[in-house]
Backbone as a ProteinNet text record, in pm:
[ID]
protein_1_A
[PRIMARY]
XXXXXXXXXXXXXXXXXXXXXXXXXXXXXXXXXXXXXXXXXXXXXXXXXXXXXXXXXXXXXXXXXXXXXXXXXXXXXXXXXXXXXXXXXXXXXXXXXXXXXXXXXXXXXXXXXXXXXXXXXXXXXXXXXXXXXXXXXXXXXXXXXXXXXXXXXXXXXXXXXXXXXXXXXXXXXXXXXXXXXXXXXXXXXXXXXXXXXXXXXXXXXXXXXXXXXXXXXXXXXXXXXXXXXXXXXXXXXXXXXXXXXXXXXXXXXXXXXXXXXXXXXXXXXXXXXXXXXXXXXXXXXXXXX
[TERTIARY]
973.1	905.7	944.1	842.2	868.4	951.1	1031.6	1135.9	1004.8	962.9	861.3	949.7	1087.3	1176.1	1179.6	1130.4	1153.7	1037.5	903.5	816.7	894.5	947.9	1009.3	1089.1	1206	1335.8	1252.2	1140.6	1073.3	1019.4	990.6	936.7	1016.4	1148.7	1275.2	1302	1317.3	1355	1263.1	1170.6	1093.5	1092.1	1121.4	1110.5	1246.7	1381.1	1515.7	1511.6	1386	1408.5	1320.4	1224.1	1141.5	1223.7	1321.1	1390.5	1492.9	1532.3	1640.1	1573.2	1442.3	1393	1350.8	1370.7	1308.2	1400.7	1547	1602.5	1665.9	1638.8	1672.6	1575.8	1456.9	1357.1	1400.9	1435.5	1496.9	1609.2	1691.7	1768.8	1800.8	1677.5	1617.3	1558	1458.1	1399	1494	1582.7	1701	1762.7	1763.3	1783.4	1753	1575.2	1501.3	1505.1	1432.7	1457.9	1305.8	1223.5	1091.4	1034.6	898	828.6	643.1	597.5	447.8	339.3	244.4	161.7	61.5	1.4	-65.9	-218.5	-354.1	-436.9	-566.1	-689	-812.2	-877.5	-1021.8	-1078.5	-1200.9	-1169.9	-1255.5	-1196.3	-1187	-1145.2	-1209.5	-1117.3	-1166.5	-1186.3	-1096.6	-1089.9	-976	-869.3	-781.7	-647.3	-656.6	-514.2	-409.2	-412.8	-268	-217.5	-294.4	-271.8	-205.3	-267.6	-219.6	-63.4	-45.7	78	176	145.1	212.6	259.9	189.3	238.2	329.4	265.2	317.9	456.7	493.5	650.4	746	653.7	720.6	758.6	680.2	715.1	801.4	827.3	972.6	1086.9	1050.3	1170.9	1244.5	1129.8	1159.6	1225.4	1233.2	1264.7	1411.2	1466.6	1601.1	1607	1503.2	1539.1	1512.7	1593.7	1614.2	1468.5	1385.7	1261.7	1215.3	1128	1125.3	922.5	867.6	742.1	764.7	654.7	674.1	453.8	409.5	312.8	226.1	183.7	126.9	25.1	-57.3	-119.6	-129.1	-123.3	-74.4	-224.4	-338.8	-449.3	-466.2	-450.5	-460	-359	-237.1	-95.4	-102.9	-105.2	-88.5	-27.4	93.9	154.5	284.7	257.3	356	294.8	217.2	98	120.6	97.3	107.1	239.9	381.7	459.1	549.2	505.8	593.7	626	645.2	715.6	682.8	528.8	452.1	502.9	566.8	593.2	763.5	756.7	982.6	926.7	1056.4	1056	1177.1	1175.2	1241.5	1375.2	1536.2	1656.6	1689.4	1788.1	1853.9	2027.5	2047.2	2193.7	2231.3	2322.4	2387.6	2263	2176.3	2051.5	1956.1	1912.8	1817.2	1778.9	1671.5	1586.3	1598.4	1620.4	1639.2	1532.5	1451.6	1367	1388.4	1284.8	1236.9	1277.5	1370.5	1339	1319.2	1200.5	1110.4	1184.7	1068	1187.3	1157.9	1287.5	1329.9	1372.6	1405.5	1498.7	1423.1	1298.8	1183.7	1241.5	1186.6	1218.4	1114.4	1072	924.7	920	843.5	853.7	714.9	651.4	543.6	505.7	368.7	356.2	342.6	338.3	299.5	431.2	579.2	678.8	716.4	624.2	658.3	601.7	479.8	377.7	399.6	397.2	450.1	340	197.9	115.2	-27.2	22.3	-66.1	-208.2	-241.3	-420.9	-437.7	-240.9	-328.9	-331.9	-523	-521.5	-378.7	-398.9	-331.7	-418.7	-438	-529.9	-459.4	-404.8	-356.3	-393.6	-374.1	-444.6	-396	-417.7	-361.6	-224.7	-129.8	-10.1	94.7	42.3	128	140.1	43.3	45.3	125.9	107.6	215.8	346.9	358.8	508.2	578.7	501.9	556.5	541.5	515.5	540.3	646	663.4	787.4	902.3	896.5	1013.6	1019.3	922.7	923.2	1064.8	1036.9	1105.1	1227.7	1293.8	1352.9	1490	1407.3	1496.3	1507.9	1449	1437.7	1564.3	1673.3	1765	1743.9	1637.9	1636.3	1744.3	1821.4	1948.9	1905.2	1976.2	1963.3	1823.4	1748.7	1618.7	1564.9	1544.2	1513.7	1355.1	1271.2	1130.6	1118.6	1024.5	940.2	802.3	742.1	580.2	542.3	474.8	396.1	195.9	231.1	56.6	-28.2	-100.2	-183.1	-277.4	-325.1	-463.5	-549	-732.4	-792.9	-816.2	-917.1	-925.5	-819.2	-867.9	-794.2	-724	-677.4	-703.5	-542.4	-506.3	-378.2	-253.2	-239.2	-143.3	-109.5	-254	-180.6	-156.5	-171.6	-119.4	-8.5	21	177.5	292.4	246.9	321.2	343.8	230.8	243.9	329.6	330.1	371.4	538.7	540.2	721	763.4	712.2	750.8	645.3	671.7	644.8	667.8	797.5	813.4	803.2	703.6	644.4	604.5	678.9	575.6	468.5	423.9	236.9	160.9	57.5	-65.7	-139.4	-179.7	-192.4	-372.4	-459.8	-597.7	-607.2	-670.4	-707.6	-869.8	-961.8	-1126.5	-1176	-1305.3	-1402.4	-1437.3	-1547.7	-1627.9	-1749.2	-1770.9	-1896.9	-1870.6	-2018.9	-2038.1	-1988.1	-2004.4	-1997.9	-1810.4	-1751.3	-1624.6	-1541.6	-1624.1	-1592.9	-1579.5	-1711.1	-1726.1	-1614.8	-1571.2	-1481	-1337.3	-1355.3	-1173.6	-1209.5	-1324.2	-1273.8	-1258.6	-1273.7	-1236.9	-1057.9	-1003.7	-882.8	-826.1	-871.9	-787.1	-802.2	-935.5	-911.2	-799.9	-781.9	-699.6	-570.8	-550.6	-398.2	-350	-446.9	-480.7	-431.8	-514.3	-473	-375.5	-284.2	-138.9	-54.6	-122.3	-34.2	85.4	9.4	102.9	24.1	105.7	5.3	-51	-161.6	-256.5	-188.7	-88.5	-73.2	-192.9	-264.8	-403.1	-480.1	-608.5	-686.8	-689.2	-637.7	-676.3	-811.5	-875.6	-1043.1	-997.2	-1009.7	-997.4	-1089.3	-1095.1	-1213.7	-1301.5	-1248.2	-1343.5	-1316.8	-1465.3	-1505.8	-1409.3	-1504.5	-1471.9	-1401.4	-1315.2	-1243.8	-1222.7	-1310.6	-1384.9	-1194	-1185.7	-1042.1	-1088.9	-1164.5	-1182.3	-1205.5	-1244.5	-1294.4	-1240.3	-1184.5	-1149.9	-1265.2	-1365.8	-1449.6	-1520.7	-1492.1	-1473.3	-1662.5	-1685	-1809.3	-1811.1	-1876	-1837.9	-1948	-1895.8	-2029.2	-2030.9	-1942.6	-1971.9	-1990.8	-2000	-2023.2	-1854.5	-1844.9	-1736.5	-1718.5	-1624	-1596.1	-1627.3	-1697.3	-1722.4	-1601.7	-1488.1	-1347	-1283.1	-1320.7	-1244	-1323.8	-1476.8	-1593.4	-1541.8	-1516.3	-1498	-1360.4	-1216.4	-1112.6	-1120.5	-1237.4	-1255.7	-1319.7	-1450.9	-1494.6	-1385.5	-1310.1	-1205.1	-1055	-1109.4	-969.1	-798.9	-805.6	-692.8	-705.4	-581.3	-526	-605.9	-633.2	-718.4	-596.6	-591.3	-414.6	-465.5	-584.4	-614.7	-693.9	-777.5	-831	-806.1	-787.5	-747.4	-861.4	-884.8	-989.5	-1012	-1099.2	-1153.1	-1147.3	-1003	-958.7	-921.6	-967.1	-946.6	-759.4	-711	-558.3	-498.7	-551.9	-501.7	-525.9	-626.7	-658.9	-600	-544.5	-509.3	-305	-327.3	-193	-98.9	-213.4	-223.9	-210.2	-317	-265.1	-178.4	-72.9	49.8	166.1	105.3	255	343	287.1	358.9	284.6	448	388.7	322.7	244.9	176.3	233.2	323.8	491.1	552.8	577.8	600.8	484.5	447.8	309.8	230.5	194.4	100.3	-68.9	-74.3	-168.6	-179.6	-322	-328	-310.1	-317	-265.7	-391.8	-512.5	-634.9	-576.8	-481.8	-507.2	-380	-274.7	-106.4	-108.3	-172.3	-134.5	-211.8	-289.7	-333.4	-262	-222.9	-96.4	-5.1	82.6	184.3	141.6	60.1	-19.1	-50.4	-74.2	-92.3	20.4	103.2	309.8	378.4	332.2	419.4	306.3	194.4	102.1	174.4	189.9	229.6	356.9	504.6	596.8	640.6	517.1	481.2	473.1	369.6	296.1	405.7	500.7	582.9	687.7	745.1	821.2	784.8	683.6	597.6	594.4	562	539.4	699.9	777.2	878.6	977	947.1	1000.1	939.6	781.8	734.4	766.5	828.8	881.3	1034.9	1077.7	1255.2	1252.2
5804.5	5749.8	5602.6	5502.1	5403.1	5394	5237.7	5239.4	5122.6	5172	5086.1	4952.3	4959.5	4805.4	4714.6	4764.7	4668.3	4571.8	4612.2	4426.9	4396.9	4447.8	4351.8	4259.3	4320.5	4246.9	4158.6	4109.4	4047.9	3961.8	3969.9	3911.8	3774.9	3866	3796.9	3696.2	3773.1	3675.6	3536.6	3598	3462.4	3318.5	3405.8	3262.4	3228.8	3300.5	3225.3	3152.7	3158.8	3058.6	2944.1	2947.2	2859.3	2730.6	2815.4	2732.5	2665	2734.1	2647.6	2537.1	2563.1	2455.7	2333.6	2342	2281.1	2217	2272.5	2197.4	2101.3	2089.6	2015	1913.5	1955.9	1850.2	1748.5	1809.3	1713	1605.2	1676.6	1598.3	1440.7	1535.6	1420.9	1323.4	1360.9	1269	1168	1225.8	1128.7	1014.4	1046.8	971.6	844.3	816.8	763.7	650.7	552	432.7	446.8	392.1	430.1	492.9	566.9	651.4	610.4	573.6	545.5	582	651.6	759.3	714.1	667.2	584	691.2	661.3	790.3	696.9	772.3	775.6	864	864.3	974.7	1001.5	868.9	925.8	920.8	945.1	900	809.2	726.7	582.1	496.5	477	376.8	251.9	305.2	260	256.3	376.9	429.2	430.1	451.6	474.6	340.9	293.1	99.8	40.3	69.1	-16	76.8	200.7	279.1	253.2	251.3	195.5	27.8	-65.8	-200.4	-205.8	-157.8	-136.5	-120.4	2.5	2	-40.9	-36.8	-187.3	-286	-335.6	-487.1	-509.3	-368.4	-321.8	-361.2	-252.5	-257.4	-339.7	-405	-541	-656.1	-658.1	-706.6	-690.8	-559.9	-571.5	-405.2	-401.2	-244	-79.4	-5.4	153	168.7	208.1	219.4	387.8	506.9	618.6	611.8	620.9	677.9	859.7	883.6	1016.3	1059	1073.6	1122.2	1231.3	1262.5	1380.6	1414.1	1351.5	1451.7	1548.1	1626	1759.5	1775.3	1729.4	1762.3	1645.5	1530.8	1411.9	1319.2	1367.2	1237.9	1129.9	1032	935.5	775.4	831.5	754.5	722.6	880	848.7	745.4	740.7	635.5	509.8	469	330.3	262	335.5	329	339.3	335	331.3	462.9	545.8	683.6	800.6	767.9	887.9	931.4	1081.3	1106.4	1158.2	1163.2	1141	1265.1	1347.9	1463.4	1497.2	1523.9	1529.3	1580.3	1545.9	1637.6	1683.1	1771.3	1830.8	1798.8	1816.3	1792.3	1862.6	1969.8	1964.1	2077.4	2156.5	2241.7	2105.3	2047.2	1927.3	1845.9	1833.6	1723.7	1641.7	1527.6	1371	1275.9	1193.9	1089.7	1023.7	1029.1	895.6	747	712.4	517.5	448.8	420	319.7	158.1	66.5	-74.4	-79.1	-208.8	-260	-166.6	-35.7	62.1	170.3	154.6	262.1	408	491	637.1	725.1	749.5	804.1	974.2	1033.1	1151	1227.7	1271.9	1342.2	1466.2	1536	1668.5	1621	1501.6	1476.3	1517.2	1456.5	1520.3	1626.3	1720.5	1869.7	1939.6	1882.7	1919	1887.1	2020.2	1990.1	1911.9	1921.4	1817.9	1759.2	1668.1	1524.8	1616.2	1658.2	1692.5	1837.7	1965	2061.7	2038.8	2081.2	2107.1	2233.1	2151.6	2219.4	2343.7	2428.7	2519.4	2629.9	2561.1	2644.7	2629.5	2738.2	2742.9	2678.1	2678.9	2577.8	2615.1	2767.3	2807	2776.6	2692.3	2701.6	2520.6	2502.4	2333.6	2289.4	2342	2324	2350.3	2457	2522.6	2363.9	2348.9	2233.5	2086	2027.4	1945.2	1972.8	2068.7	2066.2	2061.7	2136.4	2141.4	1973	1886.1	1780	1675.8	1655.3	1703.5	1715.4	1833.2	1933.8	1934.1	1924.4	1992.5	1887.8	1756.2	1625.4	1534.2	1498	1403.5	1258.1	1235.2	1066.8	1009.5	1065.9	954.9	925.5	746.9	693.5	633	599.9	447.5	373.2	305.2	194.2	254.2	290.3	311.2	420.1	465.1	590.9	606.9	562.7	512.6	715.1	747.5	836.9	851.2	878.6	828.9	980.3	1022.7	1141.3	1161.8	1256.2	1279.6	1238.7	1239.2	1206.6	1325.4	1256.7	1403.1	1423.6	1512.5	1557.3	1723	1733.5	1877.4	1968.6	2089.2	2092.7	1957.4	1909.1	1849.4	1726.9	1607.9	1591.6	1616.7	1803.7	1800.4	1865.4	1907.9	1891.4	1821.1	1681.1	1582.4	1512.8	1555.3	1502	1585.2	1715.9	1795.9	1787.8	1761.3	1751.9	1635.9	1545.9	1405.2	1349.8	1433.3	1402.9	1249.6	1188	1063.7	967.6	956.3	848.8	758.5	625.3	466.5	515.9	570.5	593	564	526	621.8	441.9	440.7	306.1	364.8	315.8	329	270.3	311.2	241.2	269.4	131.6	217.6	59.8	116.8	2.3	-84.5	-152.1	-245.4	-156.5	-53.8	39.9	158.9	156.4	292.3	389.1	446.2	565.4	617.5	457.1	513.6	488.7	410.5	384.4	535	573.5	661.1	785.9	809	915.5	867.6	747.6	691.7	733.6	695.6	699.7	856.9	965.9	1092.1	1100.1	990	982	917.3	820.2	757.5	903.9	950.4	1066.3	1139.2	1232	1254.5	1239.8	1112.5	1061	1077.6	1035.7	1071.9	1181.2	1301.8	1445.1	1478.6	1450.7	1495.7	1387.7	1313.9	1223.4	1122.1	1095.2	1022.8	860.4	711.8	624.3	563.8	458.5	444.8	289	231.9	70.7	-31.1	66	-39.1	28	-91.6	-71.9	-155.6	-150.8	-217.6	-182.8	-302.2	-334	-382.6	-234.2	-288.8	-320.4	-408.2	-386.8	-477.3	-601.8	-666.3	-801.1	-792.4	-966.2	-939.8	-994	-944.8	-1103.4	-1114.6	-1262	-1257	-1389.1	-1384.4	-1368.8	-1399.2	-1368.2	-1556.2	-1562.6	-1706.8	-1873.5	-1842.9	-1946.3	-1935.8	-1812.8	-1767.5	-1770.7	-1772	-1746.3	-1600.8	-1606.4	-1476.1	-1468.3	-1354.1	-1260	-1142.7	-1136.3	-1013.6	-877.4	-831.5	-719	-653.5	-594.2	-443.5	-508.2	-638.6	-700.8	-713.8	-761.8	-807.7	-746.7	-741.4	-737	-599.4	-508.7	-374.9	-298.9	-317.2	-305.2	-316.9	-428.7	-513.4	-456.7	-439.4	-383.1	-237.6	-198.8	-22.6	-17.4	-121	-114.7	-168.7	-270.6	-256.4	-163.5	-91.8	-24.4	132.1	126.3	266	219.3	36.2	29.5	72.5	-25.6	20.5	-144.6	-187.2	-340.6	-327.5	-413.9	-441.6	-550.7	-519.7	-543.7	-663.9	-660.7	-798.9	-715.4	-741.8	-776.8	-767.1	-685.1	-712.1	-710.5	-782.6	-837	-733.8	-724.8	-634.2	-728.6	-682.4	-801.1	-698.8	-766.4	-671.8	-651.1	-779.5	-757	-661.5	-596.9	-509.2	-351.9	-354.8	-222.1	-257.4	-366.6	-312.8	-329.8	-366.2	-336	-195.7	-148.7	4.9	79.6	58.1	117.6	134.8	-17.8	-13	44.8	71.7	48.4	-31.5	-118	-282.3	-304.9	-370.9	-409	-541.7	-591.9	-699.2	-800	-766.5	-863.8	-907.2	-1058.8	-1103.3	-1093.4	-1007.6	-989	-1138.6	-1106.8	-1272.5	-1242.2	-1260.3	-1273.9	-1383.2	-1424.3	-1545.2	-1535.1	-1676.9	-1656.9	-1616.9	-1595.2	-1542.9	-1404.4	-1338.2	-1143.2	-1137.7	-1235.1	-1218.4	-1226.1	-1333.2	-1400.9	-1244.7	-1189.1	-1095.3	-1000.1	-902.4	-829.7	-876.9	-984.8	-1072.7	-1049.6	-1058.8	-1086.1	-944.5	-861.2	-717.3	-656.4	-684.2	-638.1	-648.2	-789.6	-859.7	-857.3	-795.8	-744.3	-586.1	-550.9	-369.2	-364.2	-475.3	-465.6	-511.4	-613	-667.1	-602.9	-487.6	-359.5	-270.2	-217.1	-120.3	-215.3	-284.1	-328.2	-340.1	-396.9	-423.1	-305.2	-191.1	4.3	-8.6	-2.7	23.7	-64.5	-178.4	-230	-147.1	-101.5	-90.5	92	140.1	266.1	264.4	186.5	182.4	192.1
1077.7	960	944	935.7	887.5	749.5	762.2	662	575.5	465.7	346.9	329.3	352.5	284.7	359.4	566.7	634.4	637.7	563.7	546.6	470	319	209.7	308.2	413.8	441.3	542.7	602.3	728	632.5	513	442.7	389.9	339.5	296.9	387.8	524.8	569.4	646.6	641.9	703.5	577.2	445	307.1	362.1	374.6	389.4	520.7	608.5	751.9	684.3	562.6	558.3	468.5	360.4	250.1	334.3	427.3	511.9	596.5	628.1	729.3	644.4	475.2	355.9	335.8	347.4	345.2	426.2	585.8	689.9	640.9	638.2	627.7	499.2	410.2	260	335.4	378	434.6	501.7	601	735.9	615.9	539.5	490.3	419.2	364.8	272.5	300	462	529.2	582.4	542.4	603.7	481.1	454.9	361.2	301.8	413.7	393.6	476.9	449.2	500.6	510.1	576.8	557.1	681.4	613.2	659.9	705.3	838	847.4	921.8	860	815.7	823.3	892.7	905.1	867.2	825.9	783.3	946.6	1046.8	1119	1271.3	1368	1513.5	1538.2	1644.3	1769.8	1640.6	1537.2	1446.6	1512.8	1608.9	1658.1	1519.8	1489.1	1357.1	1432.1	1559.4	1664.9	1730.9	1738.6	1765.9	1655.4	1527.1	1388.6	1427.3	1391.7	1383	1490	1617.4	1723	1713.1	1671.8	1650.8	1557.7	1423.9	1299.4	1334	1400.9	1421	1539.4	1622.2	1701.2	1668.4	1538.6	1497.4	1481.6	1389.1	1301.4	1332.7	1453.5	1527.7	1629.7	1645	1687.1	1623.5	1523.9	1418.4	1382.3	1396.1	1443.5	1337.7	1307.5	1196.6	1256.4	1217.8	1296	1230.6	1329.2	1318.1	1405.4	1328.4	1386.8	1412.2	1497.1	1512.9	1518.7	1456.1	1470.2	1442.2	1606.7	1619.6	1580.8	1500.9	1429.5	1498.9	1571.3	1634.3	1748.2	1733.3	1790.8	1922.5	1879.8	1987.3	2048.6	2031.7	2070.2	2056.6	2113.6	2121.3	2204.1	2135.2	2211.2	2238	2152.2	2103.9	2200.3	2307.3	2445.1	2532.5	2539	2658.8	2621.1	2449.1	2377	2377.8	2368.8	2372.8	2493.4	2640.9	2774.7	2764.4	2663.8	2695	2742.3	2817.5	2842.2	2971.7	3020.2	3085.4	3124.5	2969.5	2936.3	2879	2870.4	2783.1	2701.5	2565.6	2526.8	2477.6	2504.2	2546.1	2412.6	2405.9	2279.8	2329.5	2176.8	2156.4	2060.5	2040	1901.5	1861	1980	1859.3	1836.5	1812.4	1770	1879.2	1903.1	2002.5	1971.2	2043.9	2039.2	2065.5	1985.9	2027.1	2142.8	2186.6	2344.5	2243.3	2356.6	2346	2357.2	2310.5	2337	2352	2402.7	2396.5	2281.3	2227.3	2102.5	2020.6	2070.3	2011.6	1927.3	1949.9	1845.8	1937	1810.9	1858.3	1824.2	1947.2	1932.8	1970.2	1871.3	1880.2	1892.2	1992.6	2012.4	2048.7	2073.8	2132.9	2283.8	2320.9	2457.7	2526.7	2468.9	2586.7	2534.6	2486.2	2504.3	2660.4	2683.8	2768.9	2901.9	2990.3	3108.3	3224.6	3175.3	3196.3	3103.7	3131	3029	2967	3097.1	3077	2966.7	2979.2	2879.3	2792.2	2698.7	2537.9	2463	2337.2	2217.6	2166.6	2231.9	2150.7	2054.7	1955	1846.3	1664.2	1644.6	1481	1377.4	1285.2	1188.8	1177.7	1122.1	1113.7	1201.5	1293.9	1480.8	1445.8	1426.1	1417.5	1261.6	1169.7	1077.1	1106.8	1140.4	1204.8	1291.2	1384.1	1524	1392.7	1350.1	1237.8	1177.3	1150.8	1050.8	1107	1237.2	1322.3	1383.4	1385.3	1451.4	1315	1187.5	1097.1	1066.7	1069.3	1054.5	1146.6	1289.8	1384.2	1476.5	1444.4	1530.8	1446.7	1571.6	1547.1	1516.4	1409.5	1378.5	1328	1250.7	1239.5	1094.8	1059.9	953	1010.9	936.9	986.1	890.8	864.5	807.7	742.5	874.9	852.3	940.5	915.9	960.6	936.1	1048	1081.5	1116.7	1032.8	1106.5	1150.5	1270.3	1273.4	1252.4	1166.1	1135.6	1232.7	1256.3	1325	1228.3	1224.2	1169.3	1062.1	992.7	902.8	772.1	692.8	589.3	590.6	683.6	682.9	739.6	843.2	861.2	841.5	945.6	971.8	852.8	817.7	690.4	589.3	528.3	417	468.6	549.9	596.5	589.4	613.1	612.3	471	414.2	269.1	209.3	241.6	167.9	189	352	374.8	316	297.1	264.9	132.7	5.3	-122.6	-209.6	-131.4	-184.7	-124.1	-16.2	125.2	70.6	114.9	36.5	31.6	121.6	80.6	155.3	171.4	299.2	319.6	426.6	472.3	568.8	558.5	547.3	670.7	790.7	924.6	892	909.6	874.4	1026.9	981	1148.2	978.3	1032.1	932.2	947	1002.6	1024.1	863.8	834.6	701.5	738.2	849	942	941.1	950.7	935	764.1	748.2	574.3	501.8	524.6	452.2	438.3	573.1	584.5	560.4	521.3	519.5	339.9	246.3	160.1	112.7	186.7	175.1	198.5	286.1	327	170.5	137.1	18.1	-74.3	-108.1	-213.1	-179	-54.1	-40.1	-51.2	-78.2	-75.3	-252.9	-293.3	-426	-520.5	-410.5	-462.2	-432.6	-314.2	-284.1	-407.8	-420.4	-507.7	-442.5	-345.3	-261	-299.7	-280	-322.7	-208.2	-248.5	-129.6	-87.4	11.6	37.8	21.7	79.6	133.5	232.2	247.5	371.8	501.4	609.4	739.9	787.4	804.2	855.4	1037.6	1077.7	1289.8	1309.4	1436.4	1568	1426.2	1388.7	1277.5	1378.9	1459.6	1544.3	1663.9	1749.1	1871.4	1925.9	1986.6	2031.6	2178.3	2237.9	2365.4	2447.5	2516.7	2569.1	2665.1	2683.2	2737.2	2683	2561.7	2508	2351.5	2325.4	2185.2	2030.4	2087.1	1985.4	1890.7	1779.9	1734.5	1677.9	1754.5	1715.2	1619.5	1544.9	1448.1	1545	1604.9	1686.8	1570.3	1508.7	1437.3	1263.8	1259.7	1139	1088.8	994.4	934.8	762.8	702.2	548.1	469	563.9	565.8	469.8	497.3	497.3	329.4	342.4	191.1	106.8	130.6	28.5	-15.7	79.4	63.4	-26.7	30	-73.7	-218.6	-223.6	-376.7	-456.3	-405.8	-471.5	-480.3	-398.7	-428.2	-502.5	-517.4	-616.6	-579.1	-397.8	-368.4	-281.5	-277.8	-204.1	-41.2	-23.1	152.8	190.4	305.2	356.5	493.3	558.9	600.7	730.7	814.2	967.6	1102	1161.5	1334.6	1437.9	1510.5	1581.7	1703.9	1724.7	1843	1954.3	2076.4	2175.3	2244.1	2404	2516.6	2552	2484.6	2513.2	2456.4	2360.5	2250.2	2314.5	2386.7	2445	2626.2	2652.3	2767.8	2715.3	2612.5	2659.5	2602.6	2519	2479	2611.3	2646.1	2786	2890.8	2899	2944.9	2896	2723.9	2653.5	2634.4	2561.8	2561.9	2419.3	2360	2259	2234.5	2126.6	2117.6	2035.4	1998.8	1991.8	2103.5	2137.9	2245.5	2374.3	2397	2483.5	2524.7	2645.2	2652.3	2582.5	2448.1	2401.5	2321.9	2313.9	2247.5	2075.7	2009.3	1867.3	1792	1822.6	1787.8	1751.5	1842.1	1825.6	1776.2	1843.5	1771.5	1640.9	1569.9	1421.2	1332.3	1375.7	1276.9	1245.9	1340.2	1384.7	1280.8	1280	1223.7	1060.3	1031.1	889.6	867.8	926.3	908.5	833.1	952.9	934.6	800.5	773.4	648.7	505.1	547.8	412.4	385.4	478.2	460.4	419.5	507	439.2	285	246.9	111.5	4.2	65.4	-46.9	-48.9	58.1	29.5	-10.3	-42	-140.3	-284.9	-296.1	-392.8	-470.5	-423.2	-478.9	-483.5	-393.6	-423.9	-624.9	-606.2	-712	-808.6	-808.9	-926	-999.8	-879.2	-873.2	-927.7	-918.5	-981	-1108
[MASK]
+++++++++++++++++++++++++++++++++++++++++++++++++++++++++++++++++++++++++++++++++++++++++++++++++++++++++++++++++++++++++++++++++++++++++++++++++++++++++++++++++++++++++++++++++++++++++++++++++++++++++++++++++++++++++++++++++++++++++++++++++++++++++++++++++++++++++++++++++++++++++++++++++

């Protein structure tokens, strides 16, 4: 005869593995200084470029800086970052971040995967679970910052992250100058909204295309798309990054665009990007004390 108490005790115990993993995660987070969530409402906005520079800069800069890749179906923050192809060791029970140059510590589903090409084909409960443990059970240390880049969308993974990390500077907007992607970013600001997390701003990518020869900037996909959409949703527009072939090839090497041989057409925006975002999260921060 079945014992009726052993769901109660399976029950029990799966909340005492969850409150304990609640509380690693409190922890880890305590740890961290700031936290900022960097979020699209649509794909091929280039959200993993802004998130990948973003904390390179950082950390370049001389500050303990953590990337931590959220997307679970599309990582690719090992490729952007030199680290594609490292996998990740444990110490102590806890996995240890890849190190990237200038000391970033990058954490993905890519060096779980024993090759590049298999899909993630798992359900939403499996992909929350591996987030939290990313989290939880990942040795970041003290850091200064903690860049996380979301998948697109509003849906598993970032209310996960919102949910582990309740007191995050706040959610940083990657959109095109196209309607097509406007539209779904401002489902992303609502969102940020309803978790109650605050919104930094909006980054307008891939705004004017800059010849790589002559440096003359074309707007292909039009321009100001961007700033329009952050006023009418009543949230700060944080500045412009130019649609430049240096930016996508050196994504592809994994090299950052700090120091990089690019011209001051694609560098200076980047630069102005960095110090608008570290602006706004100070800025929230004072107004939070």
């Amino acid at each position: 005869m079945t014992d009726p108490a052993q769901p109660v005790s399976q029950a029990q115990a799966r909340m005492d593995a969850y409150e304990q993993q609640q509380r690693a995660i409190e922890k880890r987070a305590g740890q961290i200084r700031h936290i900022v969530l960097v979020m699209s409402g649509k794909g091929g906005v280039g959200k993993s470029t802004v998130a990948v520079q973003l904390a390179w800069s950082l950390a370049m800069s001389g500050q303990k800086v953590g990337l931590l890749d959220a997307d679970l179906h599309g990582p690719s923050d090992a490729l952007m970052t030199g680290t594609e192809g490292t996998r990740m060791s444990t110490k102590d029970g806890l996995m240890q971040p890849v190190s990237a140059s200038g000391g970033l510590k990058v954490v993905s589903m890519a060096m779980l995967l024993e090759d590049p090409d298999t899909p993630t084909i798992w359900r939403g409960p499996l992909r929350a679970g591996l987030l939290r443990q990313f989290i939880a059970d990942v040795d970041w240390g003290t850091l200064d910052w903690l860049i996380v880049d979301l998948p697109p969308g509003t849906g598993d993974e970032p209310l996960t992250i919102a949910q582990s990390f309740p007191d995050a500077d706040g959610v940083l907007i990657v959109t095109t100058p196209q309607k097509v992607s406007q539209q779904d970013c401002r489902k992303a600001i609502n969102f940020a909204h309803a978790v109650k997390l605050p919104v930094l701003g909006v980054i307008e990518n891939m705004s004017g295309f800059v010849c790589p020869h002559c440096g003359e900037h074309t707007a292909i996909l039009q321009e100001g798309g961007g700033q329009q959409m952050a006023e009418q949703m009543q949230v700060p527009f944080l500045g412009s990054l130019p649609l430049a072939p240096e930016i996508a090839l050196l994504g592809d090497e994994g090299k950052p665009v700090e120091g990089g041989d690019v011209p001051d057409t694609v560098s200076e925006p980047f630069a102005r990007m960095v110090d608008a975002i570290v602006h706004r999260v100070e800025e929230t921060e004072e107004q939070d004390a």
